[in-house]
C-alpha positions in Angstrom: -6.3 1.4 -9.1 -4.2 2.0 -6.5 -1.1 0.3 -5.3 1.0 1.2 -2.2 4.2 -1.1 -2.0 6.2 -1.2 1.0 9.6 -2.9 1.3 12.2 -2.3 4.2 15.3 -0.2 1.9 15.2 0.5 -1.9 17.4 -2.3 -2.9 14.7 -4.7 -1.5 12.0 -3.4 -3.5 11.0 -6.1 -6.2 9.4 -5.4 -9.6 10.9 -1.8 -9.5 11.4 -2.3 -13.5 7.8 -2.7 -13.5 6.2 0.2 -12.0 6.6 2.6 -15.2 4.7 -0.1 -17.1 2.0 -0.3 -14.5 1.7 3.4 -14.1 1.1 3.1 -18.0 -1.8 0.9 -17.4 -3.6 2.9 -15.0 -2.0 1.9 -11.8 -1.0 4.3 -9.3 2.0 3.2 -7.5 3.1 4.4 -3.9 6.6 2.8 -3.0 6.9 2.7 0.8 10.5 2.5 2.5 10.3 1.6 6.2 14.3 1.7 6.4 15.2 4.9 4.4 18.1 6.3 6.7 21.4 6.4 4.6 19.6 5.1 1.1 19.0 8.4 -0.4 15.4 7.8 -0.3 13.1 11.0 -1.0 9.8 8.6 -1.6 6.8 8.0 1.0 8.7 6.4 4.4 7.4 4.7 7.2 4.7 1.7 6.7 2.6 1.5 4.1 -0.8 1.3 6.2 0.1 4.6 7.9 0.7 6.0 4.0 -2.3 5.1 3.0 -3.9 5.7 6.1 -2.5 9.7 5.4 -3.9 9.3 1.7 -7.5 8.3 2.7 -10.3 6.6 1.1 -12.2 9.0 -1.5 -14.9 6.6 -2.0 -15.7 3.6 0.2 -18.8 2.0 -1.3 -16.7 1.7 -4.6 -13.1 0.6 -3.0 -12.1 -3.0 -2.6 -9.3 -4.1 -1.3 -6.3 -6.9 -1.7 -3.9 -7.1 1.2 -0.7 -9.6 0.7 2.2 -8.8 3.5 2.8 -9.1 7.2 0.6 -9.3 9.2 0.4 -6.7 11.1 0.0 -4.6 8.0 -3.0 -6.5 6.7 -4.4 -6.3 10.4 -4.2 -2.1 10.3 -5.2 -2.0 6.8 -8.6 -4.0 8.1 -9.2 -1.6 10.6 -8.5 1.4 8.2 -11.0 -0.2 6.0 -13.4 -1.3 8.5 -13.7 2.6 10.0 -13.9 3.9 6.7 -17.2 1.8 5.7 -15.6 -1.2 3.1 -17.6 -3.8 3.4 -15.8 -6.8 4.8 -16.6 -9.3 1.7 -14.7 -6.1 -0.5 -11.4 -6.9 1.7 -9.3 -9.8 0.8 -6.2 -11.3 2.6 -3.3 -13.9 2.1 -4.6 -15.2 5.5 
């Protein structure tokens, strides 16, 4: 399981206590900062669908997806899923 989190500075990132915890469990987790400049951040930066887009999709047929953000982050993350051969019904949305 995968998990790339995006938030616009590090202060803004929620559940931050959490991550060692879910790491724990199995969870890979990719904090994003789209607003590192004078933060000290040396973590992934930009927006997390370009991240992920970077990272790739090893496996397609056995990937699903849940996408809960702005919009136009679920929107590229579709698209990203929809080139790489996800079936739609394995993509799920807050809208």
């Amino acid at each position: 399981v995968e998990l790339f989190y995006g938030a616009p500075t590090p202060a803004m990132m929620s559940y931050t206590d959490k991550f060692a915890a879910w790491e724990e469990l199995g969870v890979s987790v990719t904090p994003v900062i789209s607003q590192p400049e004078g933060t000290g951040w040396e973590g992934c930066t930009g927006y997390v669908q370009d991240v992920a887009r970077e990272k790739g999709i090893a496996d397609p047929k056995a990937t699903a997806l849940l996408l809960c953000g702005m919009k136009g982050m679920a929107v590229a993350i579709k698209e990203m899923a929809e080139e790489a051969g996800i079936p739609e019904e394995r993509v799920l949305a807050n809208f």
